[in-house]
DRENDO-1510 file (C-alpha; in Angstrom, 1 decimal, always signed):
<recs>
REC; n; res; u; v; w
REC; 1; UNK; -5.7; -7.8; +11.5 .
REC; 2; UNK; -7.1; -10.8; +9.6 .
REC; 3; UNK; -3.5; -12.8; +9.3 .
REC; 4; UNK; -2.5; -13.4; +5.7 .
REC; 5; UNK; -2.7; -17.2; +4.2 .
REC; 6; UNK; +0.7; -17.7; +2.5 .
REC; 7; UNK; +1.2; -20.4; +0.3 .
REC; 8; UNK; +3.7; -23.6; +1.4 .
REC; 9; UNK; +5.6; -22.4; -2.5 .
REC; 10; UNK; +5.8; -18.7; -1.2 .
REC; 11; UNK; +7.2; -20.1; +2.2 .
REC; 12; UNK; +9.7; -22.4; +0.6 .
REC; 13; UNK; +11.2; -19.8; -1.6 .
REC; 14; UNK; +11.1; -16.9; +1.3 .
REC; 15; UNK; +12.8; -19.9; +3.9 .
REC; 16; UNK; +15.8; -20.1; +1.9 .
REC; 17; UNK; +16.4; -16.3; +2.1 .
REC; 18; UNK; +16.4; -16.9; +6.0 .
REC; 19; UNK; +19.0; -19.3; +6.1 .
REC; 20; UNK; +21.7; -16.4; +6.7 .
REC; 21; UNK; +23.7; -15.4; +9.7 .
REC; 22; UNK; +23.1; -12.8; +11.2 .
REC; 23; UNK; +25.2; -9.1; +11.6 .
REC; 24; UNK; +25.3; -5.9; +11.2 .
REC; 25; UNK; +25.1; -3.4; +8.3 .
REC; 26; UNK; +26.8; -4.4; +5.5 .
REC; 27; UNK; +27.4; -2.1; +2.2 .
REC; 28; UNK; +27.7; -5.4; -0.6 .
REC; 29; UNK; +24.6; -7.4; -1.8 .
REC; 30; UNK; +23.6; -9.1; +1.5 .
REC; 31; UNK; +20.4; -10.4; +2.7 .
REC; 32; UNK; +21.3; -10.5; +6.2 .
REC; 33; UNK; +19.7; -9.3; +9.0 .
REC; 34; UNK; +20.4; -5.9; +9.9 .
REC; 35; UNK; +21.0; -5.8; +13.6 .
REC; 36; UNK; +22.8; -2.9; +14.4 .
REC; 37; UNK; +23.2; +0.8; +13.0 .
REC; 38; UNK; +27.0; +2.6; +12.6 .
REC; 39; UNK; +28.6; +5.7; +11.3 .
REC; 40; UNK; +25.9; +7.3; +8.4 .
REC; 41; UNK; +27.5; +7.4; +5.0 .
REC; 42; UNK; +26.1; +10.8; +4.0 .
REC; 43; UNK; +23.8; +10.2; +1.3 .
REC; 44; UNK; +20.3; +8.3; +1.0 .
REC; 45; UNK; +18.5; +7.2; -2.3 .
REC; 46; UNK; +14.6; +6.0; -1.5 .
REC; 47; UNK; +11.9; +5.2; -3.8 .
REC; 48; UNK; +9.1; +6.4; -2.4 .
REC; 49; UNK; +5.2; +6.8; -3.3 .
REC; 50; UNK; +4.7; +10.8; -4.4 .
REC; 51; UNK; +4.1; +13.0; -1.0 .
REC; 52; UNK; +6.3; +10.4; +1.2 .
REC; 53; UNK; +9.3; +13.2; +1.2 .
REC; 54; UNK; +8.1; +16.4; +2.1 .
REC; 55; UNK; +10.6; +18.8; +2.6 .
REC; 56; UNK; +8.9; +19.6; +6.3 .
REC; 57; UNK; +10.3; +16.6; +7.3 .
REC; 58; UNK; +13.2; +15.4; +5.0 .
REC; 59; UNK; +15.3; +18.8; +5.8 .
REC; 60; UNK; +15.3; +18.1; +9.6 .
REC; 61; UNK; +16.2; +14.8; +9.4 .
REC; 62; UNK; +19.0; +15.7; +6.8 .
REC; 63; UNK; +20.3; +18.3; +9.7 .
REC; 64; UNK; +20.2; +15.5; +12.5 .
REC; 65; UNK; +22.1; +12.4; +10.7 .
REC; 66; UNK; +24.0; +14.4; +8.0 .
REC; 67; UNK; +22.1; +12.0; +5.1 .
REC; 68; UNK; +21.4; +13.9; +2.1 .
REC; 69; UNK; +18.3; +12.3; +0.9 .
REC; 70; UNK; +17.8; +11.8; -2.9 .
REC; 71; UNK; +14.3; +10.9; -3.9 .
REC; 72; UNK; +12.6; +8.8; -6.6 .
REC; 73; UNK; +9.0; +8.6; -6.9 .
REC; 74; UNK; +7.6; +5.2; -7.8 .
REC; 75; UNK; +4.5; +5.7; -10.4 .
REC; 76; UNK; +3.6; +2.1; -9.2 .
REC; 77; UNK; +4.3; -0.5; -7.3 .
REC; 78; UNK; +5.2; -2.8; -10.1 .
REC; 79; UNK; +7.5; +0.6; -11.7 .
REC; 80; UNK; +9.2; -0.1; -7.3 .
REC; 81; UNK; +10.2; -3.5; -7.2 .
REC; 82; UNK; +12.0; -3.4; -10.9 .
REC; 83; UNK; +13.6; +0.1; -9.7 .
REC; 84; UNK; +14.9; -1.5; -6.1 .
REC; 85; UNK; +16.1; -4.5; -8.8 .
REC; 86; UNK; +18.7; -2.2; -10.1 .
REC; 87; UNK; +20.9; -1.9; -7.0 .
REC; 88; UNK; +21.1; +2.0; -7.4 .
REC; 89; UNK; +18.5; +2.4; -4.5 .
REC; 90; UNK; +19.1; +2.4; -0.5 .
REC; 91; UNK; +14.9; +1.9; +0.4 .
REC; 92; UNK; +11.8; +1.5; -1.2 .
REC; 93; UNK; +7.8; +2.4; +0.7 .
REC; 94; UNK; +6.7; -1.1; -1.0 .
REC; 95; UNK; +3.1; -1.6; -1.0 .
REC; 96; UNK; +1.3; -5.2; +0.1 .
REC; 97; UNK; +1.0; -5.7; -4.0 .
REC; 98; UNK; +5.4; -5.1; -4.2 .
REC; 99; UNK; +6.6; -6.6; -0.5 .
REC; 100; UNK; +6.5; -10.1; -0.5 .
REC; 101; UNK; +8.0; -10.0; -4.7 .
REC; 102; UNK; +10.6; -8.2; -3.0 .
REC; 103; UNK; +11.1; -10.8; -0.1 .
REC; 104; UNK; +10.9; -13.8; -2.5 .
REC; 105; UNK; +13.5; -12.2; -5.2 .
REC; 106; UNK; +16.3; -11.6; -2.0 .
REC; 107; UNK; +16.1; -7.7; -3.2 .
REC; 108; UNK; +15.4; -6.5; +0.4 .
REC; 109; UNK; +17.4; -7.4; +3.8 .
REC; 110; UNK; +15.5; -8.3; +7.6 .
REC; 111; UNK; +16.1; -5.5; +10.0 .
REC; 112; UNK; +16.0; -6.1; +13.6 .
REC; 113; UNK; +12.6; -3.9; +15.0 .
REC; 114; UNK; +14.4; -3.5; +18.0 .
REC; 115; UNK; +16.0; -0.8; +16.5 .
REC; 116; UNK; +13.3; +1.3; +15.8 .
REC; 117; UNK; +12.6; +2.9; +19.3 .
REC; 118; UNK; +9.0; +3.4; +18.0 .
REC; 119; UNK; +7.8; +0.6; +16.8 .
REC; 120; UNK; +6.8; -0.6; +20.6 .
REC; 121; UNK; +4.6; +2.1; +19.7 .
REC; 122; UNK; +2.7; +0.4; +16.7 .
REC; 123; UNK; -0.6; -0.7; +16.7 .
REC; 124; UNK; -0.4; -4.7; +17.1 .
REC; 125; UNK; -1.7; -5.4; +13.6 .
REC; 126; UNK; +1.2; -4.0; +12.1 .
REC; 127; UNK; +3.9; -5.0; +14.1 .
REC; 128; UNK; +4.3; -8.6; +12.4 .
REC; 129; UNK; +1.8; -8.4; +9.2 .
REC; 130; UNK; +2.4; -11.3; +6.6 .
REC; 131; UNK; +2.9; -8.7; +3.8 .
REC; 132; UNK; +6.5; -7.9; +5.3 .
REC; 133; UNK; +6.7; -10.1; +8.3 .
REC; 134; UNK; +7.7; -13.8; +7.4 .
REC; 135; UNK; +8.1; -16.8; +10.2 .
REC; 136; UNK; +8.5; -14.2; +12.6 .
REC; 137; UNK; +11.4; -12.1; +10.3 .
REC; 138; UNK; +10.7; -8.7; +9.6 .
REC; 139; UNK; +11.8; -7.6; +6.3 .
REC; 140; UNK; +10.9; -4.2; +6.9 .
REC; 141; UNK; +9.4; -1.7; +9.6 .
REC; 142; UNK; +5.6; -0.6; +8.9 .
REC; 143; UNK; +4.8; +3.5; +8.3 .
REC; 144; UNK; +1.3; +4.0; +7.4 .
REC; 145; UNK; -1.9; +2.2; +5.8 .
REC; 146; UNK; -5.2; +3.2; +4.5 .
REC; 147; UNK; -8.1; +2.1; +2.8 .
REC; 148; UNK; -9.3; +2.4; -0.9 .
REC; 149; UNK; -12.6; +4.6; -0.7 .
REC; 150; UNK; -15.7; +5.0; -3.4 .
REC; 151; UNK; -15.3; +8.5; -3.9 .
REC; 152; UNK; -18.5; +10.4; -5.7 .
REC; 153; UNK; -19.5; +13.6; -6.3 .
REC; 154; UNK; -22.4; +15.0; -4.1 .
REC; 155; UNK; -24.3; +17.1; -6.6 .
REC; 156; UNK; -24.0; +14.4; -9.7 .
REC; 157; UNK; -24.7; +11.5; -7.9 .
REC; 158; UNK; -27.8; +11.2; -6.0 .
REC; 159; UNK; -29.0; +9.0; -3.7 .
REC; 160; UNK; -25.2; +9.1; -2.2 .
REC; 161; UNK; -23.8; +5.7; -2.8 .
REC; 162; UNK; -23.2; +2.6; -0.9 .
REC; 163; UNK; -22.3; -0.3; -3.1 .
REC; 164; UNK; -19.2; -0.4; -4.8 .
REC; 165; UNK; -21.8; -1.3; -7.7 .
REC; 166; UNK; -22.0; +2.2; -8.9 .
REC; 167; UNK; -18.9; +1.5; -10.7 .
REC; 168; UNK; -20.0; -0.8; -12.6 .
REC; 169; UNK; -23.4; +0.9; -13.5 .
REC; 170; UNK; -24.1; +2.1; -17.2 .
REC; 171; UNK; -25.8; +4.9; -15.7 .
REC; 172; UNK; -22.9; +6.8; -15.1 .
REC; 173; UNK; -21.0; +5.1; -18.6 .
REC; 174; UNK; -17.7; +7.4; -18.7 .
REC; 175; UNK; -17.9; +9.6; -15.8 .
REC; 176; UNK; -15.9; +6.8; -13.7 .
REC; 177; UNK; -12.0; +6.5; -12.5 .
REC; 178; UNK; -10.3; +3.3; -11.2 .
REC; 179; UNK; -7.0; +3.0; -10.7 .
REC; 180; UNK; -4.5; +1.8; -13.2 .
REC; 181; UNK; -3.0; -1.2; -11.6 .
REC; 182; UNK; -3.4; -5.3; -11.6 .
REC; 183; UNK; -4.3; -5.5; -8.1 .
REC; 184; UNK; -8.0; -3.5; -8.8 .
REC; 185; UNK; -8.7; -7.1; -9.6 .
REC; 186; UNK; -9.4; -7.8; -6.3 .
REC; 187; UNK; -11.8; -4.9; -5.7 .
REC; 188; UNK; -13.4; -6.5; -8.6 .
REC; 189; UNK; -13.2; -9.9; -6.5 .
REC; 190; UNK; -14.3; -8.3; -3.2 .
REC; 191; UNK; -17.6; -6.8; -4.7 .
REC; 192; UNK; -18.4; -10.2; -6.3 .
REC; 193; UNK; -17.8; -11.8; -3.0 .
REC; 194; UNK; -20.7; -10.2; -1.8 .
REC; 195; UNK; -22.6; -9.8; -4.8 .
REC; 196; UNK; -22.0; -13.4; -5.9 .
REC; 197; UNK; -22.1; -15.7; -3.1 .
REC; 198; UNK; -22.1; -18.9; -5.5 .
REC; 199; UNK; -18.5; -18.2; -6.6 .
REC; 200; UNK; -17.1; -19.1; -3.2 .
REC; 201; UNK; -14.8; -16.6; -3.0 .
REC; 202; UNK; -13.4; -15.5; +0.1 .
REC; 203; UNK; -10.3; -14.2; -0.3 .
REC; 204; UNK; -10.2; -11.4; -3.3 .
REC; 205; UNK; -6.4; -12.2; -3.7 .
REC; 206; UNK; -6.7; -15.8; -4.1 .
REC; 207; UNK; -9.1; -16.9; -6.4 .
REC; 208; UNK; -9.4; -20.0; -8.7 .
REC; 209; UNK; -9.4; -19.7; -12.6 .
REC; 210; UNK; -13.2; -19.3; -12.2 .
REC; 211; UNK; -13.5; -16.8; -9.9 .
REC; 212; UNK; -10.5; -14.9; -11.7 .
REC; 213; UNK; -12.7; -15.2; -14.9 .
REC; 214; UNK; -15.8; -13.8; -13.5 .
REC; 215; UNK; -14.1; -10.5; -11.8 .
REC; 216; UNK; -12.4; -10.2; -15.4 .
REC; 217; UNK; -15.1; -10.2; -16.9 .
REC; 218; UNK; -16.8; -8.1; -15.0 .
REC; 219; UNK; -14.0; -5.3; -15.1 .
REC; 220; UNK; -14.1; -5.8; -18.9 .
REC; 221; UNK; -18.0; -4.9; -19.0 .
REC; 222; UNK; -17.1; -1.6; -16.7 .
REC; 223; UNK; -14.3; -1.1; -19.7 .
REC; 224; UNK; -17.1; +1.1; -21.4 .
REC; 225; UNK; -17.5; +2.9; -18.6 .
REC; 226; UNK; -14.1; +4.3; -17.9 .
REC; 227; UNK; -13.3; +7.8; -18.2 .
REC; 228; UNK; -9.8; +7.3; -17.4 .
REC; 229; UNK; -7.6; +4.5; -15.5 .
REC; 230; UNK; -5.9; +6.7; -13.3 .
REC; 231; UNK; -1.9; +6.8; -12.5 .
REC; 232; UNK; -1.5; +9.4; -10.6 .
REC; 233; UNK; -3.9; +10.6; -7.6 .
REC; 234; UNK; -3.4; +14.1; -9.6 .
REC; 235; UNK; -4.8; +12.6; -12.3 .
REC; 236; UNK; -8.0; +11.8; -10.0 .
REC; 237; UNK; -8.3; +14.7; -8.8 .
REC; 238; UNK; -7.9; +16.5; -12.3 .
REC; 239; UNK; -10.8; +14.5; -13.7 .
REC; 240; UNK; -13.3; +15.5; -10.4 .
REC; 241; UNK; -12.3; +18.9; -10.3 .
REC; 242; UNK; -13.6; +19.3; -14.0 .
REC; 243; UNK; -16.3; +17.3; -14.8 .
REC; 244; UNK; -14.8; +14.6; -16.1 .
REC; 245; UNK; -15.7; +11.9; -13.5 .
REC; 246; UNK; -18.5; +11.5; -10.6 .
REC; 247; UNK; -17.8; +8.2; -9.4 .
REC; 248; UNK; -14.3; +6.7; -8.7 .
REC; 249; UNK; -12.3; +4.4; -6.5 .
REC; 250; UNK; -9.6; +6.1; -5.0 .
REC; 251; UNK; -7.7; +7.2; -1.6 .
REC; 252; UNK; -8.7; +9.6; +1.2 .
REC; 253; UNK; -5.8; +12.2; +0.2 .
REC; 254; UNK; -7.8; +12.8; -3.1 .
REC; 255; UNK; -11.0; +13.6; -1.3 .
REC; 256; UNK; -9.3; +16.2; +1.0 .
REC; 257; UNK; -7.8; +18.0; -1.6 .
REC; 258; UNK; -10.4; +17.8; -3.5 .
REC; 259; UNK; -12.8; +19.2; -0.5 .
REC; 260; UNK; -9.7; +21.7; +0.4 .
REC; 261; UNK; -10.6; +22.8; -3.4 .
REC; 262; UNK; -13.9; +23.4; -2.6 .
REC; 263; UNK; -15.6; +20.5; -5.0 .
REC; 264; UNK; -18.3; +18.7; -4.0 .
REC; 265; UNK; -17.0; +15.1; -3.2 .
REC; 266; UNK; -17.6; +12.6; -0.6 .
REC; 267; UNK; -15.8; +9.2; +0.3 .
REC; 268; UNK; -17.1; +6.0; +1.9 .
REC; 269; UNK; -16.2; +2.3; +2.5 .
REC; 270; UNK; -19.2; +0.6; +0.8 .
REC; 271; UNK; -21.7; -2.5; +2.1 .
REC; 272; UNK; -19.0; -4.9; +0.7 .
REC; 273; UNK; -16.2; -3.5; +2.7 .
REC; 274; UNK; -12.9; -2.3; +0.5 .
REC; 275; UNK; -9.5; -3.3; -0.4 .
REC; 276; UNK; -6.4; -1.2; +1.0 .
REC; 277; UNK; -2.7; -0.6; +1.2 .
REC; 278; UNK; -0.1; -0.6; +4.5 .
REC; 279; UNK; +2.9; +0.5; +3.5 .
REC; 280; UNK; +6.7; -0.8; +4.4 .
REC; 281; UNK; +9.5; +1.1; +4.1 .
REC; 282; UNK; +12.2; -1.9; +3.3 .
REC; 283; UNK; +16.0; -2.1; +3.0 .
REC; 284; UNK; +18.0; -3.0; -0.2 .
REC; 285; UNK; +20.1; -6.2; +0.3 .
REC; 286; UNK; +22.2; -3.9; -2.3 .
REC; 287; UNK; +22.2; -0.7; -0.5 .
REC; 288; UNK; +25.1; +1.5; -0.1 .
REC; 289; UNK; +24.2; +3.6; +2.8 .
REC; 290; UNK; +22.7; +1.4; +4.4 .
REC; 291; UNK; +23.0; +3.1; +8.0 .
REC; 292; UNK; +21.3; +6.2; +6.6 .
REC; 293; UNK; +18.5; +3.9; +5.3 .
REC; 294; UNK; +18.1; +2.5; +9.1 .
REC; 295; UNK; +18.5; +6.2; +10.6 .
REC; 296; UNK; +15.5; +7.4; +8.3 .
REC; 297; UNK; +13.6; +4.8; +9.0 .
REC; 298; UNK; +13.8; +5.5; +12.9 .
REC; 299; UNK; +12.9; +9.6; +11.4 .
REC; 300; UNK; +9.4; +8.5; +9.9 .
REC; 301; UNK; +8.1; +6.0; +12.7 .
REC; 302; UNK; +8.5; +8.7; +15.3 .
REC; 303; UNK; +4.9; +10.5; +16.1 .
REC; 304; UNK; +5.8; +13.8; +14.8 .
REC; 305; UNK; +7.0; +12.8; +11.7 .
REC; 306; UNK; +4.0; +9.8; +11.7 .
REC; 307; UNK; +2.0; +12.8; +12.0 .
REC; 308; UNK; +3.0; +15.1; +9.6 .
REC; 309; UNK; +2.9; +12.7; +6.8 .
REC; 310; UNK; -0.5; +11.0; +7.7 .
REC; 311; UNK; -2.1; +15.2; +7.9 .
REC; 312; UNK; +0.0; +15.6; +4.0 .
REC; 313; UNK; -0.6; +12.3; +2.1 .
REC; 314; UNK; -4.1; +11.7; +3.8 .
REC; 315; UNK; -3.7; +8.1; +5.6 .
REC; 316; UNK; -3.2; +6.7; +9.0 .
REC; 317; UNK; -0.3; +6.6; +10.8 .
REC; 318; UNK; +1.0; +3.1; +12.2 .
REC; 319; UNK; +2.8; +4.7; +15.5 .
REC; 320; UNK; -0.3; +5.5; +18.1 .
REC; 321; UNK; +1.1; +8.5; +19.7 .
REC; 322; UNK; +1.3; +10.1; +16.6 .
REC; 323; UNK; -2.8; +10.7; +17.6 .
REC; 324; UNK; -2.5; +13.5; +19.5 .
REC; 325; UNK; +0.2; +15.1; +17.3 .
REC; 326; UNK; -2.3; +15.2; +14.7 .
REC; 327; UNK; -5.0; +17.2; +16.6 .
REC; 328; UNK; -2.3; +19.4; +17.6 .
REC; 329; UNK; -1.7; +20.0; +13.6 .
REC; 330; UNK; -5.1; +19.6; +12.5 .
REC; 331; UNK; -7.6; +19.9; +14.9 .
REC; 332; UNK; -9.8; +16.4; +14.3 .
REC; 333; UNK; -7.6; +14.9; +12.1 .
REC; 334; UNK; -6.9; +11.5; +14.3 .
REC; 335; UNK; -10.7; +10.6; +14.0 .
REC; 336; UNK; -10.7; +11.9; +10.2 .
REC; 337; UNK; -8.2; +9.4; +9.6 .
REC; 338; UNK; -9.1; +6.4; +11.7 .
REC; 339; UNK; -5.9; +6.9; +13.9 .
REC; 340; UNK; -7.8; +5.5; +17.0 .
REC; 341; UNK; -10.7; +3.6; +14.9 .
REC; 342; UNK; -11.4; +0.2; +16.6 .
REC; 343; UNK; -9.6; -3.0; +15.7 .
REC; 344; UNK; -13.2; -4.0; +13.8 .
REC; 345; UNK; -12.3; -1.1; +11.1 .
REC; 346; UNK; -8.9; -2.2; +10.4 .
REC; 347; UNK; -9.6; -6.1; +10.1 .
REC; 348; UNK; -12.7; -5.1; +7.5 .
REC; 349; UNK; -9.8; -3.6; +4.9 .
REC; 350; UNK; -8.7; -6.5; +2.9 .
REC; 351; UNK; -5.1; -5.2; +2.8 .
REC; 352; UNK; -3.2; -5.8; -0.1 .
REC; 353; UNK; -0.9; -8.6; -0.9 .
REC; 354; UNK; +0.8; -10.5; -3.7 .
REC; 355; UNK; -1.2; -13.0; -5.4 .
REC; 356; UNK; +0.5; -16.6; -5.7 .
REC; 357; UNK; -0.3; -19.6; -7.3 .
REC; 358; UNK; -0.5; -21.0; -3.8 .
REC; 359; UNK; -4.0; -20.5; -2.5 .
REC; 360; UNK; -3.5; -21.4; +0.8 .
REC; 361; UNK; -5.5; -24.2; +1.1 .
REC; 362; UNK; -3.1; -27.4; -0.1 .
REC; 363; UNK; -4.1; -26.1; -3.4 .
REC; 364; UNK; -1.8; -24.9; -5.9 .
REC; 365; UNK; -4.2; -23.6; -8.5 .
REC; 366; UNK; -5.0; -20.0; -7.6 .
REC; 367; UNK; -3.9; -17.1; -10.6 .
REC; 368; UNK; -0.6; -15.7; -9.5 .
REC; 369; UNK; +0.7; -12.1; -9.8 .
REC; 370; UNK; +1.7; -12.7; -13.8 .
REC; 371; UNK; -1.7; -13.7; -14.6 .
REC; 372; UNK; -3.2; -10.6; -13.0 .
REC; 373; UNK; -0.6; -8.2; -14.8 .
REC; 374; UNK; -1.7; -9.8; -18.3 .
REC; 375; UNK; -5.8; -9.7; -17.6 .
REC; 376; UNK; -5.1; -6.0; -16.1 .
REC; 377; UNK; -3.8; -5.5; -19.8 .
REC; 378; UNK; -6.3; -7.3; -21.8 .
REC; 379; UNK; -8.6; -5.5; -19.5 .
REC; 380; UNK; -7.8; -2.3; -20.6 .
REC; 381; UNK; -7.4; -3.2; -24.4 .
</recs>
């Protein structure tokens, strides 16, 4: 995986948290690394992206550790890291956009990977990734990852597609879907990368007040365009199913349910390559069942439960033994989700990560996280 630039700022701030001793679980506001697992405390409250706790594999789990698990889904990742904020929750499945917010503002505790049997398991990109790995700490253990896909509709969009510029094409002016979130400012970036040599940018989630201005401004010309900014892969999938949109950026679980529905919808990665998401489940530095937390974690990194989830949500599991699981679920499924794709597929997903004022480069003058969220809603305006 193409390692993640962090700026000297981000590092300062995230150092600080390290300076801790380390023990074991601890039940008050602590920020210490977890580095041991005792008696479960009955009860587990997670935020969690929609489809992350399925009943096929929450129940069991509940049977073996005795955790009652209480589940609230996150409608973003900004909605995540003010939720986990509160205290009331034990985990959160942060996104690249909500980990490193979450590092910086103490809100979520190291754990020791050594006790997560599986993660010897992982594929060695996400064993240490900089969106939840920090001078060698692990603030969290990674579950699954997957890229963001131009999804189009066979019979309305002809030739099929390969540029990520059909979303910004007047010829199909309010039959597109984008997602409703800051960090599309990046795709924005990415395509312009490509498109736009001149601009010099080479990292979509660092860019320079002139590069930030040009992928605005593009995104504010596909404004017209927009059917609807989506919220909800429902919502997506809503808007294919009738008529509504042909052309969209999205995930691979709304092109299998879509297909599953019969519609005629394809996906791709496009010429210019895509953004994407790996996903963290992270530990409250206020949780109060804390053990439970650790236990679950453990649950969703083993290959059945990998499995399972990557077949339901649509995305790649992080463990590799979950392969062959899959196929055994879903015959095919390992290659239909990239589960034992090459290294070269997974480094040409920009993954996503919290943009920060720090670009990097000795340079302080890149458009942090705050400046996206208030373009995203001038954008939309």
């Amino acid at each position: 995986m193409r390692r993640i630039r962090r700026g000297h700022v981000l590092l300062a701030a995230v150092a600080a948290a390290l300076c801790v001793p380390a023990s074991g679980v601890s039940s008050s506001s602590d920020d210490s690394m977890i580095t041991k697992v005792g008696k479960t405390e009955g009860q587990l409250n997670l935020i969690a992206w929609e489809g992350y706790t399925q009943p096929q594999w929450v129940k069991p789990f509940t049977k073996a550790t005795g955790c009652k698990v209480k589940a609230k889904y996150g409608g973003s990742s900004d909605e995540m890291v003010t939720l986990m904020r509160t205290g009331q929750y034990d985990a959160v499945s942060a996104s690249g956009d909500a980990s490193l917010r979450l590092i910086v503002g103490k809100d979520v505790r190291p754990i020791d990977p050594k006790l997560i049997p599986d993660f010897k398991n992982f594929i060695p990109q996400l064993k240490s990734p900089g969106h939840n790995t920090v001078k060698g700490v692990h603030y969290g253990i990674s579950l699954q990852w997957g890229p963001n896909t131009l999804l189009y509709n066979t019979k309305k969009v002809k030739p099929a597609p390969n540029t990520w510029g059909v979303l910004y094409s007047p010829k199909f002016k309010g039959k597109v879907s984008v997602p409703d979130n800051p960090i599309q400012i990046a795709d924005a970036a990415l395509y312009l990368s490509k498109t736009k040599p001149g601009l010099g940018i080479k990292d979509p989630y660092e860019l320079n007040s002139s590069q930030f201005k040009a992928a605005v401004d593009l995104l504010k010309k596909q404004r017209p365009l927009v059917k609807k900014y989506w919220a909800s892969a429902g919502d997506e999938v809503d808007l294919f199913k009738n008529g509504g949109a042909t052309v969209g950026a999205s995930w691979p679980y709304q092109t299998i349910t879509l297909q599953a529905a019969k519609a005629p919808v394809k996906d791709l990665i496009p010429k210019e390559g895509a953004t994407g998401w790996a996903d963290t489940w992270m530990i409250s530095s206020k949780a109060k069942h804390p053990n439970c937390a650790v236990k679950w974690i453990r649950w969703v990194s083993t290959p059945k439960v990998q499995a399972q989830q990557a077949i339901s949500f649509g995305e790649t599991p992080a463990n590799l033994k979950a392969c062959p699981v899959m196929n055994k679920l879903a015959k095919g499924s390992c290659a239909q989700y990239h589960a034992n794709a090459s290294a070269k597929y997974f480094n040409s997903i920009r993954f996503w990560k919290t943009p920060v004022k720090d670009c990097g480069n000795g340079k302080s003058n890149c458009m942090d996280y705050t400046k996206w969220q208030q373009a995203w809603t001038d954008i939309k305006s």
